[in-house]
N, C-alpha and C positions, 0 to 999 in steps of 0.2 A: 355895412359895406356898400357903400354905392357906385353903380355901375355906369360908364358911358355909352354913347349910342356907338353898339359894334358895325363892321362893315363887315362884307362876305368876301373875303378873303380869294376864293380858290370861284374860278368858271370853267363852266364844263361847253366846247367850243360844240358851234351849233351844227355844223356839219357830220361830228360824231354822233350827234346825238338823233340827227337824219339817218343815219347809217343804220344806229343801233336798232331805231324802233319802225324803220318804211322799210326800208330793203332785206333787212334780217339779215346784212354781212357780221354782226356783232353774236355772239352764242348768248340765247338765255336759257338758266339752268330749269326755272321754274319759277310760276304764278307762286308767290307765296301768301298775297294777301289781295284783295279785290275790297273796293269800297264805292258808298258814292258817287264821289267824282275821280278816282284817280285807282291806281293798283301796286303794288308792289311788288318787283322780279327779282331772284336770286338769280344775279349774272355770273356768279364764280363761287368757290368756295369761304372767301374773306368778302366779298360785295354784292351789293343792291344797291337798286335803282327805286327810287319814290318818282311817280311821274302823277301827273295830274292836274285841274283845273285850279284845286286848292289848293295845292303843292307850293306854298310862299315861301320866299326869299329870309322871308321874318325865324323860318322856323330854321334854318340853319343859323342864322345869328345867335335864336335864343341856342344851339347845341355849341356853336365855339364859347359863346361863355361859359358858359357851364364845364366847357373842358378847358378854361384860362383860372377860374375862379373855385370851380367847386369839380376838381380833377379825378376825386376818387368816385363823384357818378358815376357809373357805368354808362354813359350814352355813345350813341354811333361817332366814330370821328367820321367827319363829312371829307371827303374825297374830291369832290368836283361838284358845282349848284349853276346853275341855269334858269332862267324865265325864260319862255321864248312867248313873245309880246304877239308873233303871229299867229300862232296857235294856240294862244291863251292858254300854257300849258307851262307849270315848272318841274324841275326834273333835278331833283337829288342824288349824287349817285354816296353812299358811303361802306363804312365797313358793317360788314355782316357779323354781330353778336352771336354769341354760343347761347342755348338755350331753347327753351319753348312755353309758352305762353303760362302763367301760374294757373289760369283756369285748370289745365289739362291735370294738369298735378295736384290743387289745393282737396278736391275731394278724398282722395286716396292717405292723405298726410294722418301722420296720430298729430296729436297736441303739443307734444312740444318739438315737432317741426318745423308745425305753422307758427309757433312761439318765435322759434328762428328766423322763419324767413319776416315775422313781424320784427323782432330787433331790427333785424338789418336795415328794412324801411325807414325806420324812424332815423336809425339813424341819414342816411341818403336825404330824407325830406328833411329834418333839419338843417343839413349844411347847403341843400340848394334855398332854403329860408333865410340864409343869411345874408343871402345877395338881394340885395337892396334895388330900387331905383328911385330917380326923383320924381316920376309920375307915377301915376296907374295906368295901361297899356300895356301895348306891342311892345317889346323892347324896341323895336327900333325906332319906337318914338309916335308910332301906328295907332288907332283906336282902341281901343276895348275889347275885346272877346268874349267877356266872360257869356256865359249861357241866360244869363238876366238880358243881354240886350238883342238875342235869334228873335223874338216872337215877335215886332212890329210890323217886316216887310209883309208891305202889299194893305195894312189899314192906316188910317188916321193921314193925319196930313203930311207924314214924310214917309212914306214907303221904301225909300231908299234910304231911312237914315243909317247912320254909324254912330260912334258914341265915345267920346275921348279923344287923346288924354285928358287924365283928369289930374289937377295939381292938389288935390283935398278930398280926403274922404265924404265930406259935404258934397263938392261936385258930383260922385260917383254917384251919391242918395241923390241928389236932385234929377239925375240923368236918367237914374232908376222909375222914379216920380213919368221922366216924359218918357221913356219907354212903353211905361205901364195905358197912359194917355195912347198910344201909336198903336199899343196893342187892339184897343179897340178901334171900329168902327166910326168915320167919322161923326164928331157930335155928341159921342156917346160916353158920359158922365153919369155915374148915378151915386146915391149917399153910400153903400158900401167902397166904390172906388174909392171915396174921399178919404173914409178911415182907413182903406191901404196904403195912401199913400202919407196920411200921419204917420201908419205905423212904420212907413220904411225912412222916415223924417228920421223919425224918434232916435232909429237906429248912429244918429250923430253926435246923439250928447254921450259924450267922453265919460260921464262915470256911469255909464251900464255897463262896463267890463270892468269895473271894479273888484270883481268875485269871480274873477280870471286869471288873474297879474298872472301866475306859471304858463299862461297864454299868450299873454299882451306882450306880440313880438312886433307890432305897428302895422300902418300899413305899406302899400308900395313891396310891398316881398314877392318875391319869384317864386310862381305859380306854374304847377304841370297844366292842371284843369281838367285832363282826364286821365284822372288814374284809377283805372279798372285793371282787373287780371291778365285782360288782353295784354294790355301795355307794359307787364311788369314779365320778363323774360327768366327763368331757373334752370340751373342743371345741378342734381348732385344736393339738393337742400341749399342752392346757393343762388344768392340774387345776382343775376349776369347780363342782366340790362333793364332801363327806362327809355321806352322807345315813346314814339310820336308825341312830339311838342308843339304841334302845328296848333293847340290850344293855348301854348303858355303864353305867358306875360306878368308885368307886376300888377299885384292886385291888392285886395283889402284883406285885413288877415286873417277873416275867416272861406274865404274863397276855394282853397285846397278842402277844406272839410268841405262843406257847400258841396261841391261839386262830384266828389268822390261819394258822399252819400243819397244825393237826390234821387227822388224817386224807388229805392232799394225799402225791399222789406226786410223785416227781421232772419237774421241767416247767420252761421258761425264767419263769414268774410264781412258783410255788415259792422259786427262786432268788434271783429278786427282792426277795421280803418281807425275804432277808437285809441287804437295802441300805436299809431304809427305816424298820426294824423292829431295838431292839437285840434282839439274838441270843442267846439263851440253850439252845443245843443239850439239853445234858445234862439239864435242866429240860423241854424239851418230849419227851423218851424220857421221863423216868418220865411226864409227865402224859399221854402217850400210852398207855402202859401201863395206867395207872390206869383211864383213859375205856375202854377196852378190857377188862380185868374189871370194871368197874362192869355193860357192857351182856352180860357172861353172863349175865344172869338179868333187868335193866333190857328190852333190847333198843333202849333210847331212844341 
């Protein structure tokens, strides 16, 4: 299913949004979540407010798709979206999901709870899998995100780079390649970088997923990019939202795994991602690797 570049339908007028967050004429109920660069308010019983530095345009796009294309997600419907370009600040306002974070819960669950709230996953991540685009990026057509390309700012010769779209999984591997270069210091090249970046070449020849196929959904597929328990909302054994998208985009197919497993040790939720998440082992050791000398010299 391929997807076009959405526009942001609904704007939240800037004068309200003066109101709500300098004067304090507007009621907020409570801080629900602080981050970063940004925080998140429960302003009523059905809404909240996303404000913040990061707080992009891109990530209400990616939530109306998802509620055009793949409806039975559970995610926020967005209410009202704003940039305000003076204060380098966008402001999300949408609907307030029922639930609380699966961290809070998964310890306490027997086994075939977790089993549960695992179906349910899989199934959610497959049907937002099915939503296609014709690049890799932002949905709206915006760079890259994934976490392979945080670590350059500040070394090598583009400290400000960005990375994408990319029309080919080639591209993504090559980008990957100059990432890796940006990671370091400039000038600095030595014979192990060389065989990282073979080995992330490598990653292009088409029959290394051969011993996959119940995998090999392509690339270009619609990507959360952080799905941790934070982000996955329950009430009752029941999955009641997929919140913060401000990482998704289309990506490569094994990215949702990648992502969802990096850096985790061995844990009964670890295990889990295998059930919910197709699995791409071999795929997340190199990209493991990768993120791992990128942050010699990154530290990000």
């Amino acid at each position: 299913m391929a997807s076009s570049k959405s526009t942001v339908a609904a704007h939240w007028n800037p004068d309200i949004v003066e109101r709500l967050m300098i004067d304090g004429s507007a009621h907020v109920v409570k801080e629900l979540l602080p981050y970063k660069r940004g925080k998140v308010y429960q302003l009523s019983e059905s809404t909240v407010l996303k404000i913040g530095s990061d707080v992009k345009m891109v990530e209400v796009e990616t939530m109306q798709l998802l509620a055009r294309e793949a409806p039975n997600v559970p995610v926020p419907a967005v209410l009202h979206a704003y940039w305000d370009e003076e204060r380098r600040e966008g402001f999300i306002i949408m609907t307030k999901l029922e639930g609380e974070p699966l961290g809070k819960h998964w310890p306490g669950m027997t086994d075939a709870e977790r089993e549960s709230i695992v179906g349910q996953l899989s199934s959610y991540v497959h049907q937002w899998r099915q939503i296609r685009g014709r690049f890799i990026g932002a949905v709206d057509g915006g760079p890259c995100h994934d976490s392979i390309f945080l670590h350059s700012h500040g070394y090598g010769a583009r400290p400000d780079a960005s990375y994408g779209p990319f029309h080919s999984r080639a591209q993504y591997l090559d980008a990957a390649v100059e990432a890796l270069r940006n990671s370091r210091p400039a000038g600095h090249r030595d014979a192990l970088d060389e065989q990282t970046e073979a080995r992330i070449l490598a990653e292009g020849h088409a029959d290394r997923f051969g011993h996959v196929d119940e995998n090999d959904d392509g690339d270009m597929v619609l990507t959360h990019g952080d799905l941790h328990m934070g982000n996955i909302l329950v009430k009752d054994g029941v999955v009641k939202g997929i919140v913060d998208w401000r990482e998704a985009g289309y990506s490569i197919r094994e990215c949702e795994y990648v992502q969802a497993k990096l850096d985790r040790v061995p844990s009964p939720w670890d295990r889990a991602i295998d059930g919910f998440v197709p699995a791409y082992p071999d795929q997340l050791a190199l990209w493991q690797y990768v993120t791992d000398e990128m942050r010699t010299y990154s530290g990000v």
